[in-house]
ZAMARGU-4260 file (C-alpha; in steps of 0.2 Angstrom, whole numbers, plus 5000, padded with zeros to 4 digits):
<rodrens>
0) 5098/5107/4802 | 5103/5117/4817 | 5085/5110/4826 | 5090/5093/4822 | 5108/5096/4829
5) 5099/5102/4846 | 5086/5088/4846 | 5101/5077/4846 | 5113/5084/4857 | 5097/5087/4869
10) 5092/5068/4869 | 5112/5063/4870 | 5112/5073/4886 | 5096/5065/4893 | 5100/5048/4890
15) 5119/5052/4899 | 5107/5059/4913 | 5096/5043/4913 | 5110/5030/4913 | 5121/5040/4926
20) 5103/5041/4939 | 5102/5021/4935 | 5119/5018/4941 | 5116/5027/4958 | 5105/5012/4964
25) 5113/4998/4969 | 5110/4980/4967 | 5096/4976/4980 | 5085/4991/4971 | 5071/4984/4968
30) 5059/5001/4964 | 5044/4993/4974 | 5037/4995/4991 | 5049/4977/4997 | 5063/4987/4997
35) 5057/4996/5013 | 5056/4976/5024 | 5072/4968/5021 | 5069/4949/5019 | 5087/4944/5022
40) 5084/4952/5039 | 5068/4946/5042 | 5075/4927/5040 | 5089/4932/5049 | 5078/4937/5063
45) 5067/4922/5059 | 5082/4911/5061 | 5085/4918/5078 | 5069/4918/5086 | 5062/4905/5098
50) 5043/4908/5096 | 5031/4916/5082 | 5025/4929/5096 | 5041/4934/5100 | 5047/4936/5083
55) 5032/4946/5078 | 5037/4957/5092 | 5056/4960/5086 | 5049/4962/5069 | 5036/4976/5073
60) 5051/4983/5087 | 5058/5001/5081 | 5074/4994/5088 | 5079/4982/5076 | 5076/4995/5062
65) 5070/4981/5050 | 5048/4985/5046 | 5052/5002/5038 | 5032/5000/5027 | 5023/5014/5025
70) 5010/5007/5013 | 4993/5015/5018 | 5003/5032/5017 | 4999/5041/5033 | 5018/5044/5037
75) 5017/5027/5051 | 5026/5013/5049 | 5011/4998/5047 | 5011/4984/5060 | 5015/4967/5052
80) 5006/4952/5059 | 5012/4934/5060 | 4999/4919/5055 | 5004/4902/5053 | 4993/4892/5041
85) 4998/4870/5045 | 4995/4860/5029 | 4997/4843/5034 | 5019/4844/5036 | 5019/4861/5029
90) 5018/4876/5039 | 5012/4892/5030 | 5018/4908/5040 | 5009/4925/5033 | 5017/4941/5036
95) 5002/4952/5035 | 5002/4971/5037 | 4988/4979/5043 | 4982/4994/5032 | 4964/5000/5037
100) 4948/4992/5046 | 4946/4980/5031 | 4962/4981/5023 | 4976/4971/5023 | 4992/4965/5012
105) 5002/4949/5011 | 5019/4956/5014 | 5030/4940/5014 | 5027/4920/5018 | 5039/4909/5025
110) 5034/4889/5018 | 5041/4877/5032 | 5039/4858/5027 | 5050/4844/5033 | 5055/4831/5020
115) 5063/4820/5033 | 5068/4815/5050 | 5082/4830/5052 | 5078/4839/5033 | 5069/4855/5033
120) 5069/4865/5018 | 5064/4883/5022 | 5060/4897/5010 | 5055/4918/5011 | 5043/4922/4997
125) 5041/4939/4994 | 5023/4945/4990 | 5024/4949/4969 | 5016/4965/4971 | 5029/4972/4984
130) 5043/4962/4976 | 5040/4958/4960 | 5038/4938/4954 | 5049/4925/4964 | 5061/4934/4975
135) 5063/4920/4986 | 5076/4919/5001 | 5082/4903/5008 | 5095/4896/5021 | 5113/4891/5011
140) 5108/4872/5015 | 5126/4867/5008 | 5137/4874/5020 | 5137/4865/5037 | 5142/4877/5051
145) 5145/4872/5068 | 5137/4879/5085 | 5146/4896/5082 | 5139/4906/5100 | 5146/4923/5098
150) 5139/4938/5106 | 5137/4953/5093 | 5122/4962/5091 | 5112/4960/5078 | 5104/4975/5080
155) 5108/4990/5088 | 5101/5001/5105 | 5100/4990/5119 | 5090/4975/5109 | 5105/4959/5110
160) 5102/4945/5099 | 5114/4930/5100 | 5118/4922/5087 | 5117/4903/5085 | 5121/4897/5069
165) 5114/4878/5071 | 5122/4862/5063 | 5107/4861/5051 | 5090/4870/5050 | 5080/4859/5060
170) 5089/4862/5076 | 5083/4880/5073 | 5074/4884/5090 | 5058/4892/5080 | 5060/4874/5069
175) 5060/4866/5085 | 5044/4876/5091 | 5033/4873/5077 | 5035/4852/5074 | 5033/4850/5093
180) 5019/4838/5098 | 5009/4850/5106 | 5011/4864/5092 | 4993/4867/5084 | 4998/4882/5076
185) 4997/4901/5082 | 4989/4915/5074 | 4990/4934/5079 | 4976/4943/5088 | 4980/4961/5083
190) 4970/4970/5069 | 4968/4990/5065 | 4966/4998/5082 | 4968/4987/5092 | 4987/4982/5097
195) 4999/4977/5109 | 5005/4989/5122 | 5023/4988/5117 | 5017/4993/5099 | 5022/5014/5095
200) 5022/5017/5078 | 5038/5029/5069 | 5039/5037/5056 | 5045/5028/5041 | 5064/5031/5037
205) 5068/5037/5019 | 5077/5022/5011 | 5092/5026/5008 | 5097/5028/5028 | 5088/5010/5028
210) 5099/5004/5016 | 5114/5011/5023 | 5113/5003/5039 | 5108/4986/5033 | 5121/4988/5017
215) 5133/4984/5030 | 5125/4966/5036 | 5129/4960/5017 | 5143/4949/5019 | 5133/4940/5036
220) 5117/4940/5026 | 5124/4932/5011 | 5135/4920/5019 | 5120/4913/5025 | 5106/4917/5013
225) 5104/4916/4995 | 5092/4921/4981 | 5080/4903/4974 | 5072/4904/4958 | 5056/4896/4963
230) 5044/4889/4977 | 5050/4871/4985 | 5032/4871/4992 | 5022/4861/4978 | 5007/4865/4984
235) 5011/4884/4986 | 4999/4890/4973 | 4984/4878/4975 | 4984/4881/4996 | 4993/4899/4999
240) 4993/4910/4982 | 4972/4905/4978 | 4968/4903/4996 | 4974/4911/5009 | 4983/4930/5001
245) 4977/4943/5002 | 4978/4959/4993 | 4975/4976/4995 | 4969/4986/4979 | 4975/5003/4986
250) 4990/4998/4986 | 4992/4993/4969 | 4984/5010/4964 | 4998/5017/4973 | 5011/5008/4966
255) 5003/5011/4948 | 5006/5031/4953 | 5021/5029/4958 | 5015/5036/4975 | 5029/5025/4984
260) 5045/5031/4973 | 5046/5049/4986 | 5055/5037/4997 | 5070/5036/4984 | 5074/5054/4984
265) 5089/5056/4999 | 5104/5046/4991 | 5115/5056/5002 | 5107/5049/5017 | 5115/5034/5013
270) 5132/5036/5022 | 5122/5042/5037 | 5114/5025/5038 | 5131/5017/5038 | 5137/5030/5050
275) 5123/5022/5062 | 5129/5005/5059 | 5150/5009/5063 | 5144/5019/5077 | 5134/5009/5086
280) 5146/4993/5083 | 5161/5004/5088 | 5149/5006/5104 | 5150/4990/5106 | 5165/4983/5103
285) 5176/4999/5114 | 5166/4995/5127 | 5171/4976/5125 | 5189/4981/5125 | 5189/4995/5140
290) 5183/4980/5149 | 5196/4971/5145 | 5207/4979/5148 | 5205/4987/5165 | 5202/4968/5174
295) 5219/4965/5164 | 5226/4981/5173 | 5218/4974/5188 | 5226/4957/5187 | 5241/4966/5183
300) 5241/4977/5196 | 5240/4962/5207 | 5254/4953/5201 | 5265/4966/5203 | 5259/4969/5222
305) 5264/4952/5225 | 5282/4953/5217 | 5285/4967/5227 | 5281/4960/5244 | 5290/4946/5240
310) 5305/4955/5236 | 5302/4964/5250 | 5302/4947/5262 | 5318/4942/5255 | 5326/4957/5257
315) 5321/4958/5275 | 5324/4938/5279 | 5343/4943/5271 | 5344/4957/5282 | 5339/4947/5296
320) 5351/4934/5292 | 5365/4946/5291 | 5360/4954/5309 | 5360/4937/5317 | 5378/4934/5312
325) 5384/4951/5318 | 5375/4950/5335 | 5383/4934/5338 | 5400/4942/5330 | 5398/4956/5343
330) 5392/4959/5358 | 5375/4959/5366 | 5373/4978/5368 | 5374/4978/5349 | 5358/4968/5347
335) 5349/4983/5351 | 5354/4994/5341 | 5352/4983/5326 | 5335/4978/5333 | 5331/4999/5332
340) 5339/4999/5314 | 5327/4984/5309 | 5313/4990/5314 | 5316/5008/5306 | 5321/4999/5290
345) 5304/4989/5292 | 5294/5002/5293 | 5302/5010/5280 | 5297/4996/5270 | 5281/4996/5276
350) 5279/5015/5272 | 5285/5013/5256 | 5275/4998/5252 | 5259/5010/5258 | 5265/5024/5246
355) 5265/5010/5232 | 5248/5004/5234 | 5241/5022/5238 | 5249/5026/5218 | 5244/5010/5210
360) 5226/5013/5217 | 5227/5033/5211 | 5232/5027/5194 | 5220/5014/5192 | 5204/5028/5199
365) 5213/5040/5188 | 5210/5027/5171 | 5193/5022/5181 | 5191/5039/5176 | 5198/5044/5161
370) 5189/5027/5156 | 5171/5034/5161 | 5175/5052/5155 | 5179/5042/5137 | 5164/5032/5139
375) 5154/5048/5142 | 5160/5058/5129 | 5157/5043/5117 | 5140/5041/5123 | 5138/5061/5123
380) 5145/5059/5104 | 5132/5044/5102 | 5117/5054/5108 | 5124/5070/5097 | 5124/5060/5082
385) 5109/5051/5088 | 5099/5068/5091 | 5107/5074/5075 | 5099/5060/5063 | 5083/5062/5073
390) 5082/5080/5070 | 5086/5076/5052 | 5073/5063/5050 | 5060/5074/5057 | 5067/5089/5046
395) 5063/5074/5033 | 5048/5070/5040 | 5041/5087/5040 | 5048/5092/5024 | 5038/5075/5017
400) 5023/5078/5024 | 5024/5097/5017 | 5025/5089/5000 | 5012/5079/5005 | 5004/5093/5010
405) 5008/5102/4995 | 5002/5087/4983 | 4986/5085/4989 | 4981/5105/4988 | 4987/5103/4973
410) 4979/5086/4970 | 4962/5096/4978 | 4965/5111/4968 | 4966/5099/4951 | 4949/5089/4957
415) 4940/5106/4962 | 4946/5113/4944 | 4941/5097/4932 | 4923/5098/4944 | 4921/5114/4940
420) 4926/5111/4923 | 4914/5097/4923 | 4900/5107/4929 | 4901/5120/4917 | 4903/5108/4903
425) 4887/5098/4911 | 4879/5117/4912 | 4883/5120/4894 | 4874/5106/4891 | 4861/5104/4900
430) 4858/5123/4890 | 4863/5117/4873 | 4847/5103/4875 | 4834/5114/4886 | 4836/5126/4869
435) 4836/5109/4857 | 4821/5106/4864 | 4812/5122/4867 | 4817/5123/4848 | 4810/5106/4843
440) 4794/5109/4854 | 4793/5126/4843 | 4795/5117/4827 | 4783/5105/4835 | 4770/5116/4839
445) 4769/5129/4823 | 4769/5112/4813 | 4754/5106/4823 | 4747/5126/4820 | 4749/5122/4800
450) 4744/5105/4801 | 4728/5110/4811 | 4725/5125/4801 | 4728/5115/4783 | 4715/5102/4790
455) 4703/5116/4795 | 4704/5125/4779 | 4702/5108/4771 | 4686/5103/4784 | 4679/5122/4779
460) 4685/5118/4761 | 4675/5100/4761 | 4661/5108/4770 | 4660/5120/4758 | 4659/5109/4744
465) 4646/5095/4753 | 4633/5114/4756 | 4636/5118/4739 | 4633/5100/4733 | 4619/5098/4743
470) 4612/5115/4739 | 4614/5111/4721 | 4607/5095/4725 | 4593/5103/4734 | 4588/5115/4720
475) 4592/5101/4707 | 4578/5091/4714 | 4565/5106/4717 | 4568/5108/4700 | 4564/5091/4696
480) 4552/5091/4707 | 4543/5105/4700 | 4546/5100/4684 | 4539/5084/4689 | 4525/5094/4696
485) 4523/5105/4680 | 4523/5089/4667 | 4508/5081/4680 | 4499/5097/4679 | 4503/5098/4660
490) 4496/5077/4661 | 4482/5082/4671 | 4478/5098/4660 | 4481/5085/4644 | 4473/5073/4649
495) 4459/5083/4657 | 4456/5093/4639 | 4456/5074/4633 | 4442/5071/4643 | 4432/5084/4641
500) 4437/5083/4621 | 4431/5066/4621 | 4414/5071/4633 | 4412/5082/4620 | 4415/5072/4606
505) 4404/5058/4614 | 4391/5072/4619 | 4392/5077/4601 | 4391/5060/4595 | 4376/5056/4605
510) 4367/5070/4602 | 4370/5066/4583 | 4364/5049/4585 | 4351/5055/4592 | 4346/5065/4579
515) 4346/5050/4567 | 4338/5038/4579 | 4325/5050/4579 | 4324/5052/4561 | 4326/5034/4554
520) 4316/5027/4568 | 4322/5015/4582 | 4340/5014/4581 | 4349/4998/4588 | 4356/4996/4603
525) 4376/5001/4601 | 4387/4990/4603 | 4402/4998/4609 | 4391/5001/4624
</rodrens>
């Protein structure tokens, strides 16, 4: 029971954490690389701009603080090239930032296509995988707004954009520009390591101080942009999306890591971003009004002079006046005297007149000078503050690239480990088979022993048998054969004994026939004969 209180208080306290970290973002957080290039800047500058050269250049310009992509991570800001693809009415403008020899990535496209004699609808796609799926920034076509020429910056440093906020979008100069006659489009020469002398990279600014300064352009960007919720251009798919994109896969590995969320990580830098903006409009605008005020101080000044002397003039033409009338009321030896006193009081007038100018012009060199030690201890403040988010950038800087640092021994270390790891594994195993099969050749060889010797036994077994067979067989047929031998001696013996037997018996016979022959005469011839 008391674990499952903690479990619950635990992930009560973790989703208060969560929701209270989500609510620290604002609005225009979008979690992805795009929140580094502004694209309501980036149309405002568009919308400003005369030529596609130039406005590559103010883009890639440090001073109008609008490229802040670091995508290929090496602690530089990536230059961003300017392409314009023509499709018939349809001008494609690629902004492409250059990561590597080989590498590059669609950043933004502005689709340009006129749909009549003075209609030109304009639209700022951001690339899906820097902004997710059909953010899209376009003019406020509804609202008509006359020539406004005003003079503010729109960026600070010494970079002066005026602002001419046309009628309707085809009398925007870079509109003009492109559907001239002798436009054939215009394409930018720059690749990796190779680019323009003006180009010197910075280092990226976390993105809080870069949304800080541009938070304050809000109310101008939205009175004259707004969000669309899909392409104008028809043929945006077929021509730009499967054609002409391209697409870096670093840099969705990256964004799959997370390896792009460090930027997110100094909310209080926020307020110093804004700081920037006030600072350097307070800049402005005070020095607007100092000049101002010293040629009204001057005029003024002037004015005042010239009331004086003409007071002065009718001061002395009444005194005049009144001289005349007493030299003629008195005598003539009184005209000199008054003549004396006239003169005296003139340059009376005239040193006084002196001592005015000499004080106006010491009180207008003393606020000539308390104006330029005003101005110098606000550009003294400026550069202060200046030096001061410099040195905290670089403090930023540094401190990122020890993480950096940091990560990749420890991103090293993890690689040497899990090769290491892999070696032994791949050792173990290369062991685990050289015994498999030093075993199996063991197993092989004693049952090749034991079959060779079971086949010899039975070879010596079968020989065995076929020399006794044959030795049997030999002594069976000496047997036989003296046997055979024996019985024809025996036959011959017989058959011999026979012979002689019947010799005898024929002997015998003869002789006995003989013996009768001889007694009873002349015997017959026998016939058996």
């Amino acid at each position: 029971m008391k674990n499952l209180i903690i479990t619950s208080i635990l992930a009560v306290l973790i989703a208060s954490a969560t929701t209270v970290r989500a609510q620290d973002y604002p609005e225009e957080y979008l979690g992805l690389p795009g929140d580094n290039l502004n694209l309501y800047a980036v149309m405002d500058l568009f919308r400003n701009s005369e030529t596609l050269e130039g406005f590559e250049r103010s883009l890639n310009d440090p001073k109008s603080r609008i490229n802040n992509l670091d995508l290929n991570r090496d602690n530089f800001v990536d230059y961003i090239t300017v392409s314009d693809y023509i499709d018939r009415k349809v001008h494609t403008i690629v902004l492409r930032a250059v990561l590597g020899r080989k590498e590059y990535q669609d950043v933004a496209v502005f689709t340009v296509q006129k749909v009549g004699k003075k209609k030109v609808m304009i639209q700022l796609i951001g690339d899906e995988a820097l902004y997710g799926r059909n953010y899209i920034i376009e003019p406020v076509y509804a609202n008509k707004f006359r020539n406004g020429y005003y003079g503010d910056p729109m960026y600070a440093d010494n970079v002066t954009i005026i602002n001419n906020y046309y009628y309707d979008t085809y009398e925007w100069p870079m509109i003009v520009y492109i559907y001239h006659p002798h436009y054939h489009g215009w394409h930018s020469s720059w690749y990796w390591g190779y680019y323009p002398a003006y180009w010197d990279p910075w280092r990226p600014y976390y993105w809080d101080y870069y949304y800080g300064y541009h938070s304050c352009w809000n109310h101008h960007y939205y009175t004259y942009y707004h969000h669309w919720d899909y392409p104008r251009y028809e043929r945006y798919n077929d021509f730009y999306y499967h054609g002409i994109r391209q697409q870096s896969d670093q840099v969705h590995h990256r964004i799959a890591e997370g390896n792009y969320t460090e930027t997110y990580s100094r909310p209080e830098l926020r307020r110093v971003g804004a700081d920037l903006y006030t600072t350097t409009h307070e800049n402005r605008n005070s020095e607007s009004r100092r000049t101002g005020a010293t040629a009204t101080d001057r005029r003024e000044a002037a004015q005042s002079a010239s009331a004086e002397h003409q007071e002065v003039e009718r001061r002395t033409e009444g005194r005049s006046a009144s001289e005349s009338r007493d030299v003629e009321r008195r005598a003539s030896e009184s005209r000199t005297t008054e003549t004396r006193a006239a003169e005296a009081k003139a340059a009376e007038t005239r040193n006084a007149e002196a001592r005015d100018t000499e004080r106006r012009a010491a009180e207008s060199r003393a606020a000539e000078a308390r104006a330029a030690e005003s101005r110098a201890a606000e550009g003294r403040a400026a550069e202060t503050r200046d030096a001061q988010s410099r040195a905290s950038e670089v403090r930023a800087a540094e401190m990122r690239e020890a993480q950096s640092r940091a990560s990749e021994v420890r991103a090293a270390e993890m690689r040497e480990a899990q090769s290491r790891a892999s070696e032994a594994r791949a050792t173990e195993m290369r062991e685990a088979q050289s015994r498999a099969s030093e075993a199996r050749a063991a197993e092989a060889r004693e049952a090749q022993s034991r079959v060779s010797e079971s086949r010899a036994a039975e070879a010596r077994e079968a020989q065995s048998r076929a020399s006794e067979a044959r030795a049997s067989e030999a002594r069976e047929a000496q047997r036989r054969a003296s046997e055979a031998r024996a019985a024809e001696a025996r036959e011959s013996e017989r058959k011999s004994a026979e012979s002689r037997q019947s010799e005898v018996k024929a002997a015998e016979t003869r002789r006995s026939s003989g013996n009768t022959s001889s007694a009873n005469g002349p015997s017959r011839p026998d016939r058996r004969q």
